[in-house]
ChimeraX commands (.cxc) that place a marker at each C-alpha (Angstrom):
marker #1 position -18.19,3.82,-8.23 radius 0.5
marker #1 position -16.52,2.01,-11.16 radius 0.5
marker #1 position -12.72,3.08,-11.50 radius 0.5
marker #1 position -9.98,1.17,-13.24 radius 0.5
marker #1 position -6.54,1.07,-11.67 radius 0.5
marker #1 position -2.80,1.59,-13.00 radius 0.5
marker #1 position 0.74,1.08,-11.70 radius 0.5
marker #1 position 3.23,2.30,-12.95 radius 0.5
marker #1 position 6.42,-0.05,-13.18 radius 0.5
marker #1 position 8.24,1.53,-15.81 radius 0.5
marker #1 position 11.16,4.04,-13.87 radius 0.5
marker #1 position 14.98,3.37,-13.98 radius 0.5
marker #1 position 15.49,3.35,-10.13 radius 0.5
marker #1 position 18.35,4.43,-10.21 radius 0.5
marker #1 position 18.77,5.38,-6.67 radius 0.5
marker #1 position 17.86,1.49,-5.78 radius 0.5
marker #1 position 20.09,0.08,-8.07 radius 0.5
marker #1 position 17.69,-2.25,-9.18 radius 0.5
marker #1 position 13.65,-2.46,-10.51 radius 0.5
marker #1 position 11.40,-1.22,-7.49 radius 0.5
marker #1 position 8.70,-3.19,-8.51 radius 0.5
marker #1 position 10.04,-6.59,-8.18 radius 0.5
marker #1 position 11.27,-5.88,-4.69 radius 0.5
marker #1 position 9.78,-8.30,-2.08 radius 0.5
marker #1 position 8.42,-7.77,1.43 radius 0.5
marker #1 position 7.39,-11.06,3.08 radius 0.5
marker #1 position 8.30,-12.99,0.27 radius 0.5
marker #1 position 5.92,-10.99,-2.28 radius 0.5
marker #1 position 6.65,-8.98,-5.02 radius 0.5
marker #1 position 5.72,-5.39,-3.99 radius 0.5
marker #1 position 3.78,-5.26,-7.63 radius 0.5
marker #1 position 2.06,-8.62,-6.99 radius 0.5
marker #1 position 0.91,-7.21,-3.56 radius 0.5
marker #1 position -0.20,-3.77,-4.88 radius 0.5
marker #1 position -2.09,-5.48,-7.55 radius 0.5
marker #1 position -3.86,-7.86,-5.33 radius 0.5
marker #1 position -4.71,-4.93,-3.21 radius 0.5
marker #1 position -6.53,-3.37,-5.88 radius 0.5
marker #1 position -7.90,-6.01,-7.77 radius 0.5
marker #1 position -11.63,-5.55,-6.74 radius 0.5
marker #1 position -11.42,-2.18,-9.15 radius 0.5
marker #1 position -13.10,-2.71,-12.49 radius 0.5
marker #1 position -9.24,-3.57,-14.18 radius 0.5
marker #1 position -5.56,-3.52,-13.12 radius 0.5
marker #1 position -3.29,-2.41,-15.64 radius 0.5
marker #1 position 0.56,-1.81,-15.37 radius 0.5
marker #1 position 2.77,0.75,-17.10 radius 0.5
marker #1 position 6.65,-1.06,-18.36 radius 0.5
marker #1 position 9.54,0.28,-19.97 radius 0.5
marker #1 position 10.20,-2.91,-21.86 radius 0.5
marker #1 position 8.01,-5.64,-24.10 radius 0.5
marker #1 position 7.45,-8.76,-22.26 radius 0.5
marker #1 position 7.51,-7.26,-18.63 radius 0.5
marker #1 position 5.01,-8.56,-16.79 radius 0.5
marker #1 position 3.68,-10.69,-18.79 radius 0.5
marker #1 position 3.31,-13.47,-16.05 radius 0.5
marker #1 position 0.56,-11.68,-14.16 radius 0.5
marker #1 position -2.41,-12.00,-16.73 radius 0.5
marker #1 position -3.02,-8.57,-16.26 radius 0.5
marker #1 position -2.91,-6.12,-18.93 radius 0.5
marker #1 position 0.33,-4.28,-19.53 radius 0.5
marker #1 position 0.69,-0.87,-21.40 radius 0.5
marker #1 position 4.26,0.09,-22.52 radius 0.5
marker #1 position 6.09,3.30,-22.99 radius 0.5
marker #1 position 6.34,4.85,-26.65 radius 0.5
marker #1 position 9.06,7.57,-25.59 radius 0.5
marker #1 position 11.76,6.62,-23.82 radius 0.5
marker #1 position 13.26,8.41,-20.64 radius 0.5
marker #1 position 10.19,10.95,-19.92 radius 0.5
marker #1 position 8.95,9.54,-16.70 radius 0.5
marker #1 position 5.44,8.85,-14.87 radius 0.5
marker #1 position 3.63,11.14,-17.27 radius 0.5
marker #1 position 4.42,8.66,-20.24 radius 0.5
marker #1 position 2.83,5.70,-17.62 radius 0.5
marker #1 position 0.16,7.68,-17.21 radius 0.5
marker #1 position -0.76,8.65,-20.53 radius 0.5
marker #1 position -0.74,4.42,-21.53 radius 0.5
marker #1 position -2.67,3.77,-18.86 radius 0.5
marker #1 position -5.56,6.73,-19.27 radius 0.5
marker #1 position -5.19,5.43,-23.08 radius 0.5
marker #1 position -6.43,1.95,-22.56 radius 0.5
marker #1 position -8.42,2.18,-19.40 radius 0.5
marker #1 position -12.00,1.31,-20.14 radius 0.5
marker #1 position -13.18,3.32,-16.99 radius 0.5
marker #1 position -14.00,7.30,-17.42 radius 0.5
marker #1 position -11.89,7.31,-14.01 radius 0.5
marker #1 position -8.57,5.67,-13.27 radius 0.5
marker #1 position -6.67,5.57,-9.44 radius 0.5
marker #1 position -2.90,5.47,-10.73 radius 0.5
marker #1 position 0.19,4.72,-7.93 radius 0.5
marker #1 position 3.79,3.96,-8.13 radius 0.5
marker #1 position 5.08,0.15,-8.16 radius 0.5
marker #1 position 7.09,1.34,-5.44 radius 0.5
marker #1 position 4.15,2.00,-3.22 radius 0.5
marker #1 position 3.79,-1.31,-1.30 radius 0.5
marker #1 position 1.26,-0.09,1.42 radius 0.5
marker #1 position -1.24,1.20,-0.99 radius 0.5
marker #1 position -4.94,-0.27,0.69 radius 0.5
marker #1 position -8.19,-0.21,-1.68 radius 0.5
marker #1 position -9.79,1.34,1.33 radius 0.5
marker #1 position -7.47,4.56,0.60 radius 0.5
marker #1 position -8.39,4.60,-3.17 radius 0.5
marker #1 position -12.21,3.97,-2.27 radius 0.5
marker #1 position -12.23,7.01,0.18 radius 0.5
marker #1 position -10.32,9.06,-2.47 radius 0.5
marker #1 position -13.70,8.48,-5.21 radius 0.5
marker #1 position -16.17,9.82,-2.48 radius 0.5
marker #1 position -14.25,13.17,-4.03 radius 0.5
marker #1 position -15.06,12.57,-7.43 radius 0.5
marker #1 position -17.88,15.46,-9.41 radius 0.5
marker #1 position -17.82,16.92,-12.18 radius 0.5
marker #1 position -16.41,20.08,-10.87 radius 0.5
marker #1 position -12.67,18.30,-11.04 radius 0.5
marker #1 position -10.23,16.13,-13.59 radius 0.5
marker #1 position -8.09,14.97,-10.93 radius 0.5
marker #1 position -7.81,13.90,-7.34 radius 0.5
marker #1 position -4.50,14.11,-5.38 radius 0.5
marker #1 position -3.70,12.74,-2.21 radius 0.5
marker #1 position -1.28,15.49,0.08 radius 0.5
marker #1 position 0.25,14.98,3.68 radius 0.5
marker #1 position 2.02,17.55,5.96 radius 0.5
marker #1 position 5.21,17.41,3.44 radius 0.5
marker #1 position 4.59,16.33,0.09 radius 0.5
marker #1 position 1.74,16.12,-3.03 radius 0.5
marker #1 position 1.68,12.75,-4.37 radius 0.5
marker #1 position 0.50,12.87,-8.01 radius 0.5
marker #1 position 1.09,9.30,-8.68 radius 0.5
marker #1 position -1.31,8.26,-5.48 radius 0.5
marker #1 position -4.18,10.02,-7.88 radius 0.5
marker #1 position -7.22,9.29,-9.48 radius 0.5
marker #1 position -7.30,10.94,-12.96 radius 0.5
marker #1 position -9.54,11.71,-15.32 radius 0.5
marker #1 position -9.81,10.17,-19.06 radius 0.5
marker #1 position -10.75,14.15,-20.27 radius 0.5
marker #1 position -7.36,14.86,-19.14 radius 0.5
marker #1 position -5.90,12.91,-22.06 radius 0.5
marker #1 position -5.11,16.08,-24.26 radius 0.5
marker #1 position -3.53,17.80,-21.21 radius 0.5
marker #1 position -1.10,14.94,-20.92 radius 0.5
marker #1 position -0.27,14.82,-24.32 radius 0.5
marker #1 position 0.45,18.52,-24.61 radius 0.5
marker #1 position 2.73,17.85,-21.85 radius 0.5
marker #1 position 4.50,15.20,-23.51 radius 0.5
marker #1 position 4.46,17.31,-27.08 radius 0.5
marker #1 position 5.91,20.78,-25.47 radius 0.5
marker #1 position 8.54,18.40,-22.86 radius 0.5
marker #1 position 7.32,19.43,-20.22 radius 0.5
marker #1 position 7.36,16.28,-18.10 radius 0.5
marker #1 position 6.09,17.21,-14.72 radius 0.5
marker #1 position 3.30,16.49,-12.97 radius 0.5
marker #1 position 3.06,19.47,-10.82 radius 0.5
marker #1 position 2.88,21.51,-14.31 radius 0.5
marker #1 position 0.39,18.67,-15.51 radius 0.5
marker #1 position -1.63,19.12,-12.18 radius 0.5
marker #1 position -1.57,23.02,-12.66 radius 0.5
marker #1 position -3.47,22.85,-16.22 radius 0.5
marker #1 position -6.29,20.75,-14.96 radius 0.5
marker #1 position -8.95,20.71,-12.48 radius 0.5
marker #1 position -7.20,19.11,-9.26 radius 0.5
marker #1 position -8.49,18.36,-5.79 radius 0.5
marker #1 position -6.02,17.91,-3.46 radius 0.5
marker #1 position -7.06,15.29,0.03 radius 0.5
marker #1 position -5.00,16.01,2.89 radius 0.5
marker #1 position -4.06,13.00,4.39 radius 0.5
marker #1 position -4.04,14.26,7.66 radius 0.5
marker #1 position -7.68,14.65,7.62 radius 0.5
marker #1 position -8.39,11.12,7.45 radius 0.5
marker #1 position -7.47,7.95,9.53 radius 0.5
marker #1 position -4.67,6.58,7.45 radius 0.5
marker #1 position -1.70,6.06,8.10 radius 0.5
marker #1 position 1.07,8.10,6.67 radius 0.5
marker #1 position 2.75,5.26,4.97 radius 0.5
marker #1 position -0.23,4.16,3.08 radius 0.5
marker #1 position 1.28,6.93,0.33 radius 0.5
marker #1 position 4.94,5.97,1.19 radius 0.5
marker #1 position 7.80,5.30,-1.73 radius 0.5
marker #1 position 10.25,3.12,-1.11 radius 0.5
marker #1 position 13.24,5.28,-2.89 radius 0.5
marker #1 position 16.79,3.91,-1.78 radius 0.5
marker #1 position 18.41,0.85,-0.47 radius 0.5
marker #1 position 18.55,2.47,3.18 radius 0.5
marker #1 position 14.57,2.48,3.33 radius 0.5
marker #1 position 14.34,-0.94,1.61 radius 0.5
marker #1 position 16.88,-2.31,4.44 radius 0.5
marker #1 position 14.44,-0.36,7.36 radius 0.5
marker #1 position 11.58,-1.89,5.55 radius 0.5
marker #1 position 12.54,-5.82,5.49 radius 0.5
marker #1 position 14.71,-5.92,8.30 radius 0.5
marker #1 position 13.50,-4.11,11.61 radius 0.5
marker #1 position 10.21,-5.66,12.92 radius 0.5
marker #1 position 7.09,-3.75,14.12 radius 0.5
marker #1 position 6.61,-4.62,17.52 radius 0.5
marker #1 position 2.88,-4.08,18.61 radius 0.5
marker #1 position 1.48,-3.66,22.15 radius 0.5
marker #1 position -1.37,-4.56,23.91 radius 0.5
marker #1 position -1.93,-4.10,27.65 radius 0.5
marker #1 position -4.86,-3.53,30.14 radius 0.5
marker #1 position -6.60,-5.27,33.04 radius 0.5
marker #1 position -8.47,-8.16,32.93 radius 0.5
marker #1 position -11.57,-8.91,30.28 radius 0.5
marker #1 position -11.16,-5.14,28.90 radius 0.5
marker #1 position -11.26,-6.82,25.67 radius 0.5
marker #1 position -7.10,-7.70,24.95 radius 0.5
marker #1 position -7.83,-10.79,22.95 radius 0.5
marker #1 position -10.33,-9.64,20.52 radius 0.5
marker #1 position -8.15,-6.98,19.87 radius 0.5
marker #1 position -5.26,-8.33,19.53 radius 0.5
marker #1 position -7.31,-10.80,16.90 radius 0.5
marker #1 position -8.31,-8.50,15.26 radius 0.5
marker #1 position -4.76,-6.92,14.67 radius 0.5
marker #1 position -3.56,-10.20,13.74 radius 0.5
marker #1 position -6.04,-10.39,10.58 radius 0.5
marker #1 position -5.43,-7.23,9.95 radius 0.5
marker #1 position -1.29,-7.26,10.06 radius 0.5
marker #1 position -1.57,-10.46,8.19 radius 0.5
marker #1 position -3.78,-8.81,5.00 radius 0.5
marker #1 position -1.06,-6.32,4.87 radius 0.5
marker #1 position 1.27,-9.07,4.12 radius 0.5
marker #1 position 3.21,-9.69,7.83 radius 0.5
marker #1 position 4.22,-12.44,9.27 radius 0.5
marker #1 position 3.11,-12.11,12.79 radius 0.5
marker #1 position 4.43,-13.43,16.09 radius 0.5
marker #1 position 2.63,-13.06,19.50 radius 0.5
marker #1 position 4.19,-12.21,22.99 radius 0.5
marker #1 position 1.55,-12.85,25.46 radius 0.5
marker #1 position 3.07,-12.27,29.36 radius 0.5
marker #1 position 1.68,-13.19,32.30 radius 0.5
marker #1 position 2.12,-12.99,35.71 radius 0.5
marker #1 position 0.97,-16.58,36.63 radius 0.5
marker #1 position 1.54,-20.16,35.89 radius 0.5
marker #1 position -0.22,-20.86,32.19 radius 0.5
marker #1 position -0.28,-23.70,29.71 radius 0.5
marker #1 position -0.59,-22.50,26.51 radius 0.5
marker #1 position -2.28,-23.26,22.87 radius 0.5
marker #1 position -5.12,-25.92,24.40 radius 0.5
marker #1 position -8.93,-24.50,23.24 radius 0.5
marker #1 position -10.19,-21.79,24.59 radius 0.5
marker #1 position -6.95,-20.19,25.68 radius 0.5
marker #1 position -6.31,-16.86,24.34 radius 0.5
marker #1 position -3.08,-18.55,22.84 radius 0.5
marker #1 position -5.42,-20.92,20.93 radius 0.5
marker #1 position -7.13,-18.32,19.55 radius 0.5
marker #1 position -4.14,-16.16,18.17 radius 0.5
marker #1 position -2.86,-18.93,16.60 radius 0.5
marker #1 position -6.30,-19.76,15.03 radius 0.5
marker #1 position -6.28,-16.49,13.93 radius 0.5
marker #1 position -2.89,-16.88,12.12 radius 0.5
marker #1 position -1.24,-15.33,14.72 radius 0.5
marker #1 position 1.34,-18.30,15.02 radius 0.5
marker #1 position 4.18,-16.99,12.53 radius 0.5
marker #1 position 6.86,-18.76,11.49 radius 0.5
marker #1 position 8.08,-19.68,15.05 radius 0.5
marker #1 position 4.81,-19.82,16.93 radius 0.5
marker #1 position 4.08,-18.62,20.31 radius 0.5
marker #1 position 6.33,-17.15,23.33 radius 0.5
marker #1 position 5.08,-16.84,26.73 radius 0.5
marker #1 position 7.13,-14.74,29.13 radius 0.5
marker #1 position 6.93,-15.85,33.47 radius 0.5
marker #1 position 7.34,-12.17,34.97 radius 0.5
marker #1 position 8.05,-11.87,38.67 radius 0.5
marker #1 position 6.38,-10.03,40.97 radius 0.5
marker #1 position 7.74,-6.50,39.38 radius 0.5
marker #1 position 6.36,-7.57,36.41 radius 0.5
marker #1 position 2.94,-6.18,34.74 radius 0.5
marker #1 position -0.20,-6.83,36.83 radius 0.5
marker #1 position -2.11,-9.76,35.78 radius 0.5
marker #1 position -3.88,-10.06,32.92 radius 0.5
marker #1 position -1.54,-7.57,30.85 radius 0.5
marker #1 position -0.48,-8.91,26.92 radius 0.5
marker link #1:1,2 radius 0.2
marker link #1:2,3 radius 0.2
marker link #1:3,4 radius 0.2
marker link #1:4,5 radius 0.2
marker link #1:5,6 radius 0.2
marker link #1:6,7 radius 0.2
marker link #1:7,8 radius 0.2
marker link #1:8,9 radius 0.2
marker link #1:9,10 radius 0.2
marker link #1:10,11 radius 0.2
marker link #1:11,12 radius 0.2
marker link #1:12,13 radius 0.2
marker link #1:13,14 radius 0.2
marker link #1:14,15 radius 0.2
marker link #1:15,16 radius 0.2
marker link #1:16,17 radius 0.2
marker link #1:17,18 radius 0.2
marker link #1:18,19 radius 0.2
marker link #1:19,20 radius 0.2
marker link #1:20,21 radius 0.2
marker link #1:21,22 radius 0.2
marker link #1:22,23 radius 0.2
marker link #1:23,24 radius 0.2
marker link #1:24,25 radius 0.2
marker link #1:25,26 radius 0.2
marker link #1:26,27 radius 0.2
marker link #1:27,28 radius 0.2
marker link #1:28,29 radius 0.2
marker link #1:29,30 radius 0.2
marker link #1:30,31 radius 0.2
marker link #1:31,32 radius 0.2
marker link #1:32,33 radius 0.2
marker link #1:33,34 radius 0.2
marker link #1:34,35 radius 0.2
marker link #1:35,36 radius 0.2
marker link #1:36,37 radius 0.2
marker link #1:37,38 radius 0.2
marker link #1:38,39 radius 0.2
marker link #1:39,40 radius 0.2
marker link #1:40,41 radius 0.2
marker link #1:41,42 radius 0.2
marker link #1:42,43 radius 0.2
marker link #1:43,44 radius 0.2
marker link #1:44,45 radius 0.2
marker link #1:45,46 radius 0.2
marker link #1:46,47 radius 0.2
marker link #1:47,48 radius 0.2
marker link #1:48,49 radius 0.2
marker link #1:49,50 radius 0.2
marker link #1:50,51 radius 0.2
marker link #1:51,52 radius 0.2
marker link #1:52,53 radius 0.2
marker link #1:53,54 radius 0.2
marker link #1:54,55 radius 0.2
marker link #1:55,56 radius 0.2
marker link #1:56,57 radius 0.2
marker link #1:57,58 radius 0.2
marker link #1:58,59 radius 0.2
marker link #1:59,60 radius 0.2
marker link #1:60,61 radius 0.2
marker link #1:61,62 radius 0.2
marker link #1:62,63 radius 0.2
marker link #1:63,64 radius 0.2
marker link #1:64,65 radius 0.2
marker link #1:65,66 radius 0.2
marker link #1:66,67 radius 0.2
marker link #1:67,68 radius 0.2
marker link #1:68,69 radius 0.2
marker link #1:69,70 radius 0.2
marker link #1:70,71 radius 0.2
marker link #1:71,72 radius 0.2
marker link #1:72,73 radius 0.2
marker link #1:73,74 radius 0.2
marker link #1:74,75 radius 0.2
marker link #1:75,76 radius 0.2
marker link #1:76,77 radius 0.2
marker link #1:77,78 radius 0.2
marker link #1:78,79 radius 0.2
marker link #1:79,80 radius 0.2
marker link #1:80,81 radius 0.2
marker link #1:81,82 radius 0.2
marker link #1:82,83 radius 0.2
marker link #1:83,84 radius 0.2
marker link #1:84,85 radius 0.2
marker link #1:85,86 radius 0.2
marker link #1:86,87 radius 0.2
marker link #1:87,88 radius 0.2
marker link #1:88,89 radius 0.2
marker link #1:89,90 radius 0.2
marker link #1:90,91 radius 0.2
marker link #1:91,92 radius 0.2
marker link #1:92,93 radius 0.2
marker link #1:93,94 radius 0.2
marker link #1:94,95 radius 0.2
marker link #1:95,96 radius 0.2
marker link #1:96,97 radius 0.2
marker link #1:97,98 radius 0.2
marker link #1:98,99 radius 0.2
marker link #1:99,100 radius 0.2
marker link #1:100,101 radius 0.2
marker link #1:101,102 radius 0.2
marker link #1:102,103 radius 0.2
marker link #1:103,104 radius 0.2
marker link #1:104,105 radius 0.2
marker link #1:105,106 radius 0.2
marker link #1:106,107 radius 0.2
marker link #1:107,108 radius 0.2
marker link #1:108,109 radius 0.2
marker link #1:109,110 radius 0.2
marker link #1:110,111 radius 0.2
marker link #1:111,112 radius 0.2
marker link #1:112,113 radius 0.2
marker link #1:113,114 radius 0.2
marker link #1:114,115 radius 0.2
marker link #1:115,116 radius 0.2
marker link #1:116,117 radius 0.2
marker link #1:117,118 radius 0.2
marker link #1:118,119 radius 0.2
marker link #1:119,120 radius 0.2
marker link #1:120,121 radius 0.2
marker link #1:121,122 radius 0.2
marker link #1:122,123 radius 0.2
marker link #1:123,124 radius 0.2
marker link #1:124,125 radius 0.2
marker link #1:125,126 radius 0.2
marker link #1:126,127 radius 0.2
marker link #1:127,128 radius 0.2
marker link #1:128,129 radius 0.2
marker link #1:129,130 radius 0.2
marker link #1:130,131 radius 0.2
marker link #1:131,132 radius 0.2
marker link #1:132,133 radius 0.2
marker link #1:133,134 radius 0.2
marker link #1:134,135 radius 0.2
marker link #1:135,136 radius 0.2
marker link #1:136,137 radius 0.2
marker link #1:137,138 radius 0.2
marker link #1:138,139 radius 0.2
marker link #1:139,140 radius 0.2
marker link #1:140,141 radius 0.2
marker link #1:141,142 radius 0.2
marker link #1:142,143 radius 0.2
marker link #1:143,144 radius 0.2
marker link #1:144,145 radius 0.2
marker link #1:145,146 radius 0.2
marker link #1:146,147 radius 0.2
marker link #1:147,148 radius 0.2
marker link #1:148,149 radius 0.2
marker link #1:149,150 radius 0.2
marker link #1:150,151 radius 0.2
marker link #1:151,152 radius 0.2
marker link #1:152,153 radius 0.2
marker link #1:153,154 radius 0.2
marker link #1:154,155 radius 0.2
marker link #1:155,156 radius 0.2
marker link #1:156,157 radius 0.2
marker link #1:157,158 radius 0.2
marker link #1:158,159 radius 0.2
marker link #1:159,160 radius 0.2
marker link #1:160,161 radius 0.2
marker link #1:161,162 radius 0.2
marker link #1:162,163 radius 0.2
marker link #1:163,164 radius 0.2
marker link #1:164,165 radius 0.2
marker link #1:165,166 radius 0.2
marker link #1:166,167 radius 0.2
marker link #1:167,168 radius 0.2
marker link #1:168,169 radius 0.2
marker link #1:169,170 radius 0.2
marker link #1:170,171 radius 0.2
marker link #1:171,172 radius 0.2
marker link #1:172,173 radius 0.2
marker link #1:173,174 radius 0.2
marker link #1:174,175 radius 0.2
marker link #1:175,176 radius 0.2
marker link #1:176,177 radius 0.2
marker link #1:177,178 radius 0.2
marker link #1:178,179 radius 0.2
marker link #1:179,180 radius 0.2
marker link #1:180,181 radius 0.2
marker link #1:181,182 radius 0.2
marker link #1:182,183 radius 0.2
marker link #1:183,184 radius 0.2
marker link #1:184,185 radius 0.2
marker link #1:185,186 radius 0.2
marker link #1:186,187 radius 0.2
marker link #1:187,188 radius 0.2
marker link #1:188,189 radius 0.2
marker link #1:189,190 radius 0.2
marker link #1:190,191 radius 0.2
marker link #1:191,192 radius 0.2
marker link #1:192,193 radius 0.2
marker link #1:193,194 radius 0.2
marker link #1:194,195 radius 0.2
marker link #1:195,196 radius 0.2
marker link #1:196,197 radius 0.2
marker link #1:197,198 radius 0.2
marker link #1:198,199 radius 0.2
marker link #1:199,200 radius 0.2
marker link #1:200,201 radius 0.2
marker link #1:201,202 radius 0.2
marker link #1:202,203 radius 0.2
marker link #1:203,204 radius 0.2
marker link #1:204,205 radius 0.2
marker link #1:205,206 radius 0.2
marker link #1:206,207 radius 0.2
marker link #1:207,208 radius 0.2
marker link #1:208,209 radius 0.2
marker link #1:209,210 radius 0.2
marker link #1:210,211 radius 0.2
marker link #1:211,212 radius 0.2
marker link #1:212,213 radius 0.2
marker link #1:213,214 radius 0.2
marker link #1:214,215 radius 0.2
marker link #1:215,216 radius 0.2
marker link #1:216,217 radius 0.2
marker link #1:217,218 radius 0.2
marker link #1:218,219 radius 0.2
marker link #1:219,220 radius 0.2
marker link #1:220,221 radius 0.2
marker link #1:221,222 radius 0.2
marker link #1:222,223 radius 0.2
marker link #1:223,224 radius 0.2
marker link #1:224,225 radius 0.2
marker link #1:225,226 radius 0.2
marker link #1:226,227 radius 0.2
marker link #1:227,228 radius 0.2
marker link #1:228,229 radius 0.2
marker link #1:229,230 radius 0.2
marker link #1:230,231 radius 0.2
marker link #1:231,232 radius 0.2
marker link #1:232,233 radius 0.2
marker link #1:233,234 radius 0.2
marker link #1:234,235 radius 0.2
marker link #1:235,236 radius 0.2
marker link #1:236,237 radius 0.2
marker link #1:237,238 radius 0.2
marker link #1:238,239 radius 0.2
marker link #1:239,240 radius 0.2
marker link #1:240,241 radius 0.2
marker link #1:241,242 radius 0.2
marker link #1:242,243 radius 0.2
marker link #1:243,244 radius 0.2
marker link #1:244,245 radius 0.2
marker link #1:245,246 radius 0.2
marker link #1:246,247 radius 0.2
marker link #1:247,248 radius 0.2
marker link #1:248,249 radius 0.2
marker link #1:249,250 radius 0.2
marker link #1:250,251 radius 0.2
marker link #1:251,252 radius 0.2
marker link #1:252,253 radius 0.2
marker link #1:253,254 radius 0.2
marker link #1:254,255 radius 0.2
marker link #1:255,256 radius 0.2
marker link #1:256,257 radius 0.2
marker link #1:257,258 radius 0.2
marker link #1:258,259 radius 0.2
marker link #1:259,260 radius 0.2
marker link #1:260,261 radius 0.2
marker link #1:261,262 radius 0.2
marker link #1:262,263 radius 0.2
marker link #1:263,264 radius 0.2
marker link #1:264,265 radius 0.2
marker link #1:265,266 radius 0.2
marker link #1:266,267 radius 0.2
marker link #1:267,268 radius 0.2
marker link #1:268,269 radius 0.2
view
């Protein structure tokens, strides 16, 4: 299915201090990274406060006409000048956003609703949505009467609501990065991974596979690999050799741990 794509990068974040969308994780821009994520969709476009914002992306950038309204002014630019009849529309603070999430979400799309919002166990998320062009005049009564919020936009239109807990993704897929304490949790602590079983239960090609995936989401990944005998490491055909072909090297390369006879049993990672 054919469906453009918007972010909105256009808030004051105030709680942050500073502009959400140009905060980094791994050295990336969380708006470069969300837009790379979903740049397989017919067209990316981004929602700014300001003329000139953005600019550098070559992508096409819509900008607010009132000032101080909030997403429903993003998302009325963006439904405006999307050339798709369908449009999945996030938050630039939004870094794990996957194209695999917003392709589920379309498998929901007939005629029977405007909109499609994603829900977990505590919250609906109306800007991790895909939204209908017919719902123009909806927003814009919205905006006319000030009435800014999207629950009340949701409420006057035909919406679907997917509960994330019926699917297989993770929780932080629809995860906003709001203050400076989850920003700090985010770029600081590392996700530590593990992998154990017995001997040729398929550890390695696992753990490769993690590492591909880990690195797509934009980590920098280190490997661990214990054993409970003498090893050389990282000559062909070691499983060392093939995490680091995988890119499973980091920016420090490999450890190896020796454990002693209380260790693991052999052949644990």
């Amino acid at each position: 299915m054919k469906i453009s794509a918007g972010i909105l990068a256009g808030g004051k974040s105030s709680r942050m201090g500073k502009n959400k969308a140009l905060l980094t994780i791994n050295q990336r821009r969380f708006i470069d990274k969300i837009a790379d994520e979903l740049g397989s969709f017919s067209e990316v476009l981004i929602s700014a406060a300001d003329k000139g914002d953005y600019e550098d992306m070559g992508l096409e950038v819509v900008y607010d006409g009132h000032r101080d309204i909030g997403p429903i002014e993003g998302i009325y630019r963006i439904l405006s000048a999307a050339k798709e009849e369908y449009v999945f529309i996030c938050a630039a603070d939004m870094p794990f956003i996957t194209k695999e999430l917003v392709q589920y979400m379309t498998e929901f799309v007939c005629s029977d609703y405007d909109c499609y919002v994603m829900e977990d166990d505590e919250h609906i998320h109306p800007l991790c949505g895909i939204y209908s062009k017919r719902m123009l005049d909806k927003v814009c009564a919205c905006i006319e009467s000030g009435d800014y919020r999207l629950m009340r936009l949701l409420d006057s239109v035909r919406t679907k609501y997917i509960k994330l807990e019926d699917t297989s993704f993770d929780k932080r897929v629809v995860k906003n990065i709001n203050t400076r304490a989850q920003y700090r949790e985010l770029v600081v602590l590392p996700a530590v991974f593990c992998v154990s079983g017995v001997k040729d239960s398929g550890k390695t090609g696992l753990i490769i596979k993690l590492i591909n995936e880990f690195i797509r989401e934009g980590y920098v990944v280190n490997v661990i690999k214990h054993d409970g005998h003498d090893y050389v490491m990282d000559y062909e055909g070691t499983d060392t050799f093939r995490f680091r072909g995988a890119g499973g090297g980091g920016r420090r390369g490999f450890y190896q741990k020796k454990l002693d006879e209380k260790g693991p049993k052999k052949g644990a990672v």
